[in-house]
DOLOZA-737439 format. One record per residue (C-alpha): residue in one letter; x, y, z. Coordinates in nm, 2 decimals. Layout:
BEGIN
   resn       c1       c2       c3
      A        X        Y        Z
...
END
This chain:
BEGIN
   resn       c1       c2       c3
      X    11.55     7.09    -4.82
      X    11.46     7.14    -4.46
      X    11.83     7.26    -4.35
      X    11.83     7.46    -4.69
      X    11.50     7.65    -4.58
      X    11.64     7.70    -4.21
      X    11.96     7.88    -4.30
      X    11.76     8.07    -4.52
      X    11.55     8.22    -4.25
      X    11.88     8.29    -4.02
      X    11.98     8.66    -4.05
      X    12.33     8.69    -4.23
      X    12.60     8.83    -4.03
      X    12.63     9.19    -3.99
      X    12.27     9.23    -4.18
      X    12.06     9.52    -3.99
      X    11.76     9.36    -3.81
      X    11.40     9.54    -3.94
      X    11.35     9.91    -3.84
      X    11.77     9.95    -3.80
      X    11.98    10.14    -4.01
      X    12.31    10.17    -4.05
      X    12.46    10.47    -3.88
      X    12.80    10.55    -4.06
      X    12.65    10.73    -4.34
      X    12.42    10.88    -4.11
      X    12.67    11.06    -3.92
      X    12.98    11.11    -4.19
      X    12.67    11.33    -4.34
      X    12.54    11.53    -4.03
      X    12.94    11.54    -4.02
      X    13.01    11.69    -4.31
      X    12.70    11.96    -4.31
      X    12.79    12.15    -3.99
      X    13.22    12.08    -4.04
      X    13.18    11.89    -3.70
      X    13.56    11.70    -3.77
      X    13.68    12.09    -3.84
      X    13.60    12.23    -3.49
      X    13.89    12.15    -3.18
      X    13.66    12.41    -2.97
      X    13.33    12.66    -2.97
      X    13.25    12.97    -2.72
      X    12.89    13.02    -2.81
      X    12.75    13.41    -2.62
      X    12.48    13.58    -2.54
      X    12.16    13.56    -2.28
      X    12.03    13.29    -2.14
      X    11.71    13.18    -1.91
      X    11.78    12.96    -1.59
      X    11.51    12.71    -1.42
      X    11.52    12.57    -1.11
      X    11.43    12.21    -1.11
      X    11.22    12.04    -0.83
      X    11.18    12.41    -0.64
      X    10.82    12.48    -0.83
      X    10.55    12.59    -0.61
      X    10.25    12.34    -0.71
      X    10.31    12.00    -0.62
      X    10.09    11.90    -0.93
      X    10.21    12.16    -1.20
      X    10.22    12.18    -1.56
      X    10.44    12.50    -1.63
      X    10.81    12.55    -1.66
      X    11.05    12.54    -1.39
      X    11.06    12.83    -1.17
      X    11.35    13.11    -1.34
      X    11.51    13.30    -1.10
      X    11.68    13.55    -1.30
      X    11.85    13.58    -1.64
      X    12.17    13.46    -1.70
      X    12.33    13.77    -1.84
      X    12.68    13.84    -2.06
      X    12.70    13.43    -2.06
      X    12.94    13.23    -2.21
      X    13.03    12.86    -2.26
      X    13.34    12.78    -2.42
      X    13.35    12.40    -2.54
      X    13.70    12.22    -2.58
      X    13.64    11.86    -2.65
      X    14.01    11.79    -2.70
      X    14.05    11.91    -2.32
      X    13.76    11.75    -2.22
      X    13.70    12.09    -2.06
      X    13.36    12.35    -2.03
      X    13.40    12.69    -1.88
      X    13.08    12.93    -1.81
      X    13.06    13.23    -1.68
      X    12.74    13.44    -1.64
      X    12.65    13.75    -1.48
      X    12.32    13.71    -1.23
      X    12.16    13.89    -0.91
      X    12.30    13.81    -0.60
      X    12.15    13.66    -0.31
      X    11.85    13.49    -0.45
      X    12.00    13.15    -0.49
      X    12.28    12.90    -0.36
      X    12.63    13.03    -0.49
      X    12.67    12.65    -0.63
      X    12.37    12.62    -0.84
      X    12.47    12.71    -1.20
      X    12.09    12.61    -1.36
      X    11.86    12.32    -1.37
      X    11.91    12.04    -1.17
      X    12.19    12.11    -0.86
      X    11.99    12.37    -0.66
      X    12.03    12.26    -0.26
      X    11.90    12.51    -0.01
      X    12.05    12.55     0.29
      X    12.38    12.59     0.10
      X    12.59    13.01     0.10
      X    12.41    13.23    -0.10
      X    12.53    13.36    -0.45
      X    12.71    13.71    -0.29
      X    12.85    13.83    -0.61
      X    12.70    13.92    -0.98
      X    13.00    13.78    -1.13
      X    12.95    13.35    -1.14
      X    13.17    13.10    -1.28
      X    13.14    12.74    -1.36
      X    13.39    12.47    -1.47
      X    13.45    12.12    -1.53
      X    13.76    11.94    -1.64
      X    13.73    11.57    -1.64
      X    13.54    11.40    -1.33
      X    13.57    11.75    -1.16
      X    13.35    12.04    -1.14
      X    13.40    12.35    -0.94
      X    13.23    12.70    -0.94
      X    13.34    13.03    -0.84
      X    13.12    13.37    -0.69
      X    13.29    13.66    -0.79
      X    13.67    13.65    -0.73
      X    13.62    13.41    -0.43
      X    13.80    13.12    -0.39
      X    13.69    12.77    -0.60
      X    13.44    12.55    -0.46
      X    13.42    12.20    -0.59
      X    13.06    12.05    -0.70
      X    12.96    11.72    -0.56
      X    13.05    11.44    -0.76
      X    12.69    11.38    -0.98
      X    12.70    11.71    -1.04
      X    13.02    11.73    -1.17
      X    12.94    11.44    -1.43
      X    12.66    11.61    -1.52
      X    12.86    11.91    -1.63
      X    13.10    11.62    -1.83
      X    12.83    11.52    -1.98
      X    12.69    11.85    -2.11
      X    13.02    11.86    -2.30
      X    12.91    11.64    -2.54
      X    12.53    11.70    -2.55
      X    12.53    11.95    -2.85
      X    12.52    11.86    -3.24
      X    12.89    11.88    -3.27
      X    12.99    11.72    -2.92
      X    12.82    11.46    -3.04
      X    12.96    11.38    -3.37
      X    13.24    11.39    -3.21
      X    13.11    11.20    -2.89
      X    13.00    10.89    -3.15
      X    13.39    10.83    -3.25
      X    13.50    10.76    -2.96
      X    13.55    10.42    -2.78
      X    13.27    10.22    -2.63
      X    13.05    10.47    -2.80
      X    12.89    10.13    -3.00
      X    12.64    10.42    -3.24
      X    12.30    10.23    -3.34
      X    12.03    10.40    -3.55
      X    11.69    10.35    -3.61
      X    11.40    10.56    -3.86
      X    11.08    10.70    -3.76
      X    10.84    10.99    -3.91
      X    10.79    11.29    -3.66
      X    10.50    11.53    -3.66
      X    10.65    11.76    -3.46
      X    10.60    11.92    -3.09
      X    10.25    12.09    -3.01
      X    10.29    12.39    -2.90
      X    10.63    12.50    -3.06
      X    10.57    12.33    -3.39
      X    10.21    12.48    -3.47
      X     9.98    12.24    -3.61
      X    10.17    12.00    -3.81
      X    10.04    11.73    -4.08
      X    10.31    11.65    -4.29
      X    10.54    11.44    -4.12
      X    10.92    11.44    -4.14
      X    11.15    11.11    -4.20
      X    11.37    11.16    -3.89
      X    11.74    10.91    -3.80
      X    11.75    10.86    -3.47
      X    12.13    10.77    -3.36
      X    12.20    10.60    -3.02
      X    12.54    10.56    -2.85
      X    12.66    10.53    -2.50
      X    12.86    10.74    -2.33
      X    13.03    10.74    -2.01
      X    12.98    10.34    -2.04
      X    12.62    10.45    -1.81
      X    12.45    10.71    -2.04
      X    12.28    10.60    -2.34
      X    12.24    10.96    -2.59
      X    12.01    10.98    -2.87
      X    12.05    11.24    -3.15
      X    11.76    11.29    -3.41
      X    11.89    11.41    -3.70
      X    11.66    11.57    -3.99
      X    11.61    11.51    -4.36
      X    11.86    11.83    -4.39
      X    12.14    11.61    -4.16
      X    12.10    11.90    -3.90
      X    12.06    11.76    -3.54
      X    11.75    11.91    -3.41
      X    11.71    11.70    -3.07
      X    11.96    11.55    -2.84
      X    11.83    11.34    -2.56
      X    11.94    11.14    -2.26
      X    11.85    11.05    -1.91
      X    12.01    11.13    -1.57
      X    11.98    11.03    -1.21
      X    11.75    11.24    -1.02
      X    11.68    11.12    -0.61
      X    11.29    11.19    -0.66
      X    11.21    11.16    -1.11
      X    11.48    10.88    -1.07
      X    11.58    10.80    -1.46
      X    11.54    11.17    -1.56
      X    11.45    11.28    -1.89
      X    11.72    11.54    -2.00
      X    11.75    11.70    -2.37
      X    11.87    11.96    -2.56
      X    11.66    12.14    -2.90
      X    11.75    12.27    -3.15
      X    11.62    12.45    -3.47
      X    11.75    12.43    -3.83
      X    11.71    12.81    -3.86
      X    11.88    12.90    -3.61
      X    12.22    12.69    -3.72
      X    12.43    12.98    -3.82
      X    12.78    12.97    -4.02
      X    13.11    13.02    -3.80
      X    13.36    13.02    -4.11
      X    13.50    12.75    -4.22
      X    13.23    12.50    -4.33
      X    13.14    12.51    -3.96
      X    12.77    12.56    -3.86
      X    12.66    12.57    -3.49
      X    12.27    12.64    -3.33
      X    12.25    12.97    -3.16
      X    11.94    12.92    -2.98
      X    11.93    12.65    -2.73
      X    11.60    12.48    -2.53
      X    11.65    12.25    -2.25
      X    11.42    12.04    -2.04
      X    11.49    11.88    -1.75
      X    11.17    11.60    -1.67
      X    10.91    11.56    -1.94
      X    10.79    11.83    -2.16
      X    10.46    11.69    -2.06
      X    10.24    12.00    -2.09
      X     9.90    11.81    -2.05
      X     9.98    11.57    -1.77
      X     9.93    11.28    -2.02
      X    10.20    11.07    -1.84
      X    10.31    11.24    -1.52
      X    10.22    11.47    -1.26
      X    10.59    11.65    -1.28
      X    10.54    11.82    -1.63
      X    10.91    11.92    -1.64
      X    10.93    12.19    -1.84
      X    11.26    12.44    -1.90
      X    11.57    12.40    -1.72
      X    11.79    12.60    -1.95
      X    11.78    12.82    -2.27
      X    11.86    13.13    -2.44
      X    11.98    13.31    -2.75
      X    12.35    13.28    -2.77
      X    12.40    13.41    -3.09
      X    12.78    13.49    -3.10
      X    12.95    13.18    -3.20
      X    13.37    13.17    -3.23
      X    13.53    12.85    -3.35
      X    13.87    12.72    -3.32
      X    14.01    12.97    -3.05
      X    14.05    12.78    -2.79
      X    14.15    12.96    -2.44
      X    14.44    12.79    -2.23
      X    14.37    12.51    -2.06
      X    14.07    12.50    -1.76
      X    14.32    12.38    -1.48
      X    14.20    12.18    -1.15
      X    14.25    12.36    -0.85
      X    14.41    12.19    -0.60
      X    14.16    12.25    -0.34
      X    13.88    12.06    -0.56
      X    14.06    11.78    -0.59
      X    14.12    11.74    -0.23
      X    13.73    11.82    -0.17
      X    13.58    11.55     0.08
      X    13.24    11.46    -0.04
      X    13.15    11.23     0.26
      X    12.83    11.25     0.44
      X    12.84    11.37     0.80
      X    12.61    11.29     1.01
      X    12.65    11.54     1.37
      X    12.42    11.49     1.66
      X    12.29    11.76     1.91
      X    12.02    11.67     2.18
      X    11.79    11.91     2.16
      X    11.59    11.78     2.48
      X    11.50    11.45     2.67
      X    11.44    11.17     2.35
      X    11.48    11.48     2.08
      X    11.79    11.48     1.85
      X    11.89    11.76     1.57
      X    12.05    11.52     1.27
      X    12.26    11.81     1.09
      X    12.62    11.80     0.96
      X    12.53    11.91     0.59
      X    12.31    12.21     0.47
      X    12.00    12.00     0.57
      X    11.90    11.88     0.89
      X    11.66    11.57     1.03
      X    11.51    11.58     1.35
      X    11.44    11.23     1.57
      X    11.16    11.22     1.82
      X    11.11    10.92     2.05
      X    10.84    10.82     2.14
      X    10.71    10.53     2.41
      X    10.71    10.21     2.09
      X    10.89    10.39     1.75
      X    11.04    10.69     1.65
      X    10.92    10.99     1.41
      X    11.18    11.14     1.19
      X    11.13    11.49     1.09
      X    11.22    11.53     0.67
      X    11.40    11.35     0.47
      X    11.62    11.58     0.29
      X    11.89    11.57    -0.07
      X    11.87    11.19    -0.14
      X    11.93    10.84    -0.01
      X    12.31    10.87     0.12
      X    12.20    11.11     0.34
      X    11.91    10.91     0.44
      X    12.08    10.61     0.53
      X    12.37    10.80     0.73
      X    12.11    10.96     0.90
      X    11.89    10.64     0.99
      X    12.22    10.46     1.10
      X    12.27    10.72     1.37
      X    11.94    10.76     1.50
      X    11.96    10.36     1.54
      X    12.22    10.46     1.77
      X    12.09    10.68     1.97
      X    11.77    10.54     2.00
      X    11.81    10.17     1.96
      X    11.56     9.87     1.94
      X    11.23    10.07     1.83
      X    11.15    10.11     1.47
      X    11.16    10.44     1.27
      X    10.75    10.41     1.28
      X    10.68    10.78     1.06
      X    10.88    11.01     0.84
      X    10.75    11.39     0.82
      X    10.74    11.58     0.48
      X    10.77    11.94     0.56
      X    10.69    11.96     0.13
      X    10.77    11.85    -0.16
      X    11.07    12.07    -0.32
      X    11.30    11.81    -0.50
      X    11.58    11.89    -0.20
      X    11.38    11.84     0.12
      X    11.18    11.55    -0.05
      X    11.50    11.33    -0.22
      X    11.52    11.09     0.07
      X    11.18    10.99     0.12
      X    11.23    10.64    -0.07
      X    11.47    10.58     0.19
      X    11.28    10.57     0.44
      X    10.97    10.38     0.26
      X    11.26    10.15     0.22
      X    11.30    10.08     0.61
      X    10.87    10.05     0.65
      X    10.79    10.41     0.79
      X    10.48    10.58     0.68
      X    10.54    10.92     0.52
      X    10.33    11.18     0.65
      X    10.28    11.49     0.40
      X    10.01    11.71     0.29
      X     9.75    11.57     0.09
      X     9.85    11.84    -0.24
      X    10.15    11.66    -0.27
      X     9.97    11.33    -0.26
      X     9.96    11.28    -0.63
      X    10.29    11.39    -0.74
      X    10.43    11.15    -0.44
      X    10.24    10.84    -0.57
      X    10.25    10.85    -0.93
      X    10.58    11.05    -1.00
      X    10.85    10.91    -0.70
      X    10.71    10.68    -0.48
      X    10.66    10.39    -0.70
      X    10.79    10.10    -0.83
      X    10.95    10.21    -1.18
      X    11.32    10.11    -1.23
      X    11.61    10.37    -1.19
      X    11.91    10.23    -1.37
      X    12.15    10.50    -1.38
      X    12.18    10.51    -0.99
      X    11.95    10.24    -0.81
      X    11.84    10.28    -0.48
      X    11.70    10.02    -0.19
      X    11.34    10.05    -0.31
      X    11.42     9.98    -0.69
      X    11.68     9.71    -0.58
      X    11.43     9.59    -0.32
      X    11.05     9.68    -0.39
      X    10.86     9.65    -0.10
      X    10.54     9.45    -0.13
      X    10.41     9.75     0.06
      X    10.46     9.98    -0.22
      X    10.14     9.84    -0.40
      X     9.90     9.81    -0.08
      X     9.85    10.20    -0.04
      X     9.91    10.23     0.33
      X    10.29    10.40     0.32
      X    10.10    10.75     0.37
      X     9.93    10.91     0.61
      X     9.79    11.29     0.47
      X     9.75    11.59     0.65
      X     9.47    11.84     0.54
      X     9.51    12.10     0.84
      X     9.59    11.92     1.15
      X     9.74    11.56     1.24
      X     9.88    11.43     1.57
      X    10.11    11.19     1.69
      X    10.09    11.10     2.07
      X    10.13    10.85     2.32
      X    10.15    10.85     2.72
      X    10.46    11.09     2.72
      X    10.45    11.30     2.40
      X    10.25    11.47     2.15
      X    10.37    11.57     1.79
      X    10.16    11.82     1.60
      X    10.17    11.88     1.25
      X    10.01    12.12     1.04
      X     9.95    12.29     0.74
      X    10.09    12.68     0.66
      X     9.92    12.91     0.47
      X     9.97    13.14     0.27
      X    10.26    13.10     0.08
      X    10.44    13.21    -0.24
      X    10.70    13.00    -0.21
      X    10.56    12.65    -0.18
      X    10.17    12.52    -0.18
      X    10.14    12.16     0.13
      X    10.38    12.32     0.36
      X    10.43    12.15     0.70
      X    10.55    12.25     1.04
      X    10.59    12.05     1.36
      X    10.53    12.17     1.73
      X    10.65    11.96     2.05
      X    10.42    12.11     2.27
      X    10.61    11.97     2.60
      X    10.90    12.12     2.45
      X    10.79    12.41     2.33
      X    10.96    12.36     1.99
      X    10.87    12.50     1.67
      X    11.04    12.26     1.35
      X    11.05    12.42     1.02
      X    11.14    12.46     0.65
      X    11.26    12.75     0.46
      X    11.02    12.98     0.67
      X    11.28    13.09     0.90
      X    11.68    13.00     0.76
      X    11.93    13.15     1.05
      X    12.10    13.35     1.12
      X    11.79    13.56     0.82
      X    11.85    13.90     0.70
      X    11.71    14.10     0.96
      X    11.41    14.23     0.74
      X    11.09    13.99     0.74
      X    11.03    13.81     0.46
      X    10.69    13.66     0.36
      X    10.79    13.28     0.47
      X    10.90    13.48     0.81
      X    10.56    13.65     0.86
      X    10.35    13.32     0.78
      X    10.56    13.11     1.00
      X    10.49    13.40     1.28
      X    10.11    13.45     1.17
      X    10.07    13.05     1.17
      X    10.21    13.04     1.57
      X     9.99    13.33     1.67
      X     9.65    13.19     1.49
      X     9.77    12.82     1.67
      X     9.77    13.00     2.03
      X    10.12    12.79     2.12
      X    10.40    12.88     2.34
      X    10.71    12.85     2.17
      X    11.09    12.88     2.32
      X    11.31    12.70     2.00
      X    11.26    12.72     1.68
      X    11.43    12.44     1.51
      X    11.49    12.48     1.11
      X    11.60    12.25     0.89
      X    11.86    12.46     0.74
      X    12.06    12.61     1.03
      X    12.11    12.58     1.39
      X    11.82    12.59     1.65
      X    11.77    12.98     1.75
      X    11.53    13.13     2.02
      X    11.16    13.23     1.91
      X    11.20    13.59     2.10
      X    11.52    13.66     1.87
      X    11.31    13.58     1.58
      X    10.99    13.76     1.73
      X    11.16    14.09     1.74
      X    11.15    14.11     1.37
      X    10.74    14.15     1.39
      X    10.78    14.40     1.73
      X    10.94    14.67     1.58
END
């Protein structure tokens, strides 16, 4: 009786465990109401919004991304046979890096956008983009998978995305209320299927799909250097599911967030809001454009840190090599490392040379100029190693609860996730900076210091070697400039003038070092 009542209480093979359902019906019927198996290729058209992720001004915010400008005349043409995406926009010139297509990806420091005319492609495990009729530029690697991945991350992509090997689909059952905010106030709730698979044999996707077997919500999560495991989803509403002939029906108005849609701050600090959206309302399936071919220069792309050295002065070293530069300062017992810029890669090339140069003292402080996602990303880094970050007490909160902490990144670990330092919980890796803050011994002095006004970031740092005369900056001053003042120019000149310092060098972070008078003359005319 025993043995009787134990196999009893053993789950029979291939039964689903409580809360599980099985997904084959689940998606032959999401399948079969938008003709998902009848579609080789969609171009989807019209006008879209971009956001620029981790380039907000607040460093506690709880309103979209920052949009630069709309995305006009776009198109995306999907060919999941190919395993190809092709976009092309139309956008103003000059106000943003030529590689950033939307959302995540923005790096400053990087050639302008010079043409209205942009392009964006990816074909396998590479990405490129073009500006205008210029030659193609290939995308780092992460981004390029990124792009791969967006592919797939739309109701039919998916479908088609669960058939495939290794995809392993799972589903669960819920009720949903709804979103506040873009739902209204809801109390009926809706039975939703929620259907998992993994893709990429990294990414684990989530569709919901509703009662109507429409997928109104995508969802995933992809490695950021500062969120870490980043929330990353696509929306979409049953209404706006329009026919394209053929049994096929595909959304025409898509909503993206990057981060969180965390409007109260419930969870964390970065509320991520919009990264991408739009109504792109002219659908055409089943004519598919010849193939998106590789240029041969983007497969050849080298993608390898470089680290280059210039002494600036006696125990003062410019880290550049990339579109973002360190600087080292020695002092008598440890160093000071001016920002931390893109992520941990460049971190870690970047420590291992100023080991070199300056050998057998530690790397005691780490200066945040502020906290955009790009001059930020390789902060972790350096908590990893024991410095003390130094950064203005706005960005305090986003720092601690947000990126400096112990939560696990999967996707792409780094040296504090693989390694968490017992330091992490004692509250001492920061030192804040209100107005002023010094670092000096026998030989040196560094002073740091807070800018104001600005529109284009709030806890905004700049450094002054006063036995050098050397200004060190971010984004207030990017050589060679345009020649016409801009307000970052006129506070970084109004901030020198109100200190009372003699300056000889500016020394930006994006750029090569130039000579304060050259930049002066822009405020003497």
């Amino acid at each position: 009786m025993f043995a009787l009542t134990l196999l009893l209480a053993l789950p029979v093979f291939g039964q689903l465990r409580p809360g599980y359902v099985d997904p084959k019906p689940v998606l032959a019927a999401a399948e079969r109401a938008i003709g998902a198996d009848k579609v080789r290729c969609v171009t989807v058209s019209g006008t879209a919004y971009a956001g620029v992720v981790g380039q907000q001004r607040e460093s506690a915010w709880n309103v979209d991304w920052p949009r630069i400008d709309a995305l006009e005349n776009f198109s995306r043409t999907m060919n999941w046979e190919a395993g190809t995406m092709l976009e092309r926009f139309e956008r103003a010139p000059g106000k943003n890096p030529a590689s950033w297509k939307y959302g995540q990806g923005w790096r400053g420091g990087t050639p302008l956008q010079q043409q209205r005319k942009q392009t964006f492609a990816v074909n396998g495990r590479f990405g490129w983009h073009v500006d205008g009729e210029g030659p193609p530029v290939a995308a780092p690697p992460e981004d390029a998978e990124r792009w791969q991945l967006d592919l797939w991350l739309n109701p039919h992509g998916f479908l088609k995305a669960a058939k495939l090997p290794g995809a392993n689909p799972k589903a669960v059952w819920r009720w949903e209320l709804g979103e506040m905010g873009r739902d209204g106030h809801t109390t009926a709730p809706e039975k939703m299927t929620v259907v998992s698979i993994t893709m990429f044999g990294k990414y684990r996707v989530d569709a919901t799909i509703n009662p109507r077997n429409l997928l109104q919500r995508i969802h995933t999560w992809v490695p950021d250097p500062v969120l870490g495991d980043m929330n990353y989803e696509h929306e979409f509403a049953d209404e706006t599911y329009v026919d394209a002939g053929n049994g096929i029906r595909f959304p025409t108005v898509w909503h993206h967030h990057d981060g969180w849609d965390d409007n109260f701050g419930a969870l964390n600090v970065s509320a991520g809001h919009n990264g991408f959206g739009g109504k792109l309302d002219k659908v055409q399936a089943n004519v598919c454009p010849d193939a998106v071919a590789v240029p041969e220069a983007v497969r050849r792309a080298d993608h390898a840190v470089k680290v280059e050295t210039t002494r600036l002065a006696e125990g003062v070293y410019l880290l550049g090599g990339g579109s973002h530069n360190s600087v080292a300062v020695e002092f008598e017992k440890y160093i000071a490392v001016v920002e931390a810029p893109l992520d941990e890669a460049r971190s870690l090339a970047v420590i291992e040379e100023v080991v070199k140069l300056i050998p057998n003292k530690p790397i005691r402080y780490v200066v945040n100029t502020h906290q955009h996602f790009d001059h930020a990303g390789g902060l972790r880094t350096y908590m990893h190693i024991g410095a003390t970050i130094i950064t203005q007490w706005k960005n305090f909160e986003f720092f601690n609860r947000d990126f400096l902490n112990y939560a696990p990144r999967t996707l792409a670990p780094d040296m504090v996730s693989l390694w968490p330092p017992t330091e992490l919980s004692e509250g001492y890796q920061y030192e804040t900076v209100r107005e002023n803050y010094v670092l000096a011994d026998e030989k040196r002095s560094m002073h740091i210091s807070f800018v104001q006004p600005l529109q284009h970031v709030e806890g905004m740092l700049m450094v002054y070697l006063p036995k050098e005369r050397m200004v060190i900056e971010a984004d207030l001053f990017d050589p060679p400039g345009t020649g016409k003042a801009t307000a970052e120019n006129k506070a970084l000149f109004d901030h020198v003038r109100r200190l009372g310092v003699k300056v000889d060098t500016i020394v930006p972070v994006h750029g090569r070092p130039v000579a304060w008078n050259s930049f002066a003359t822009m405020f003497s005319r």
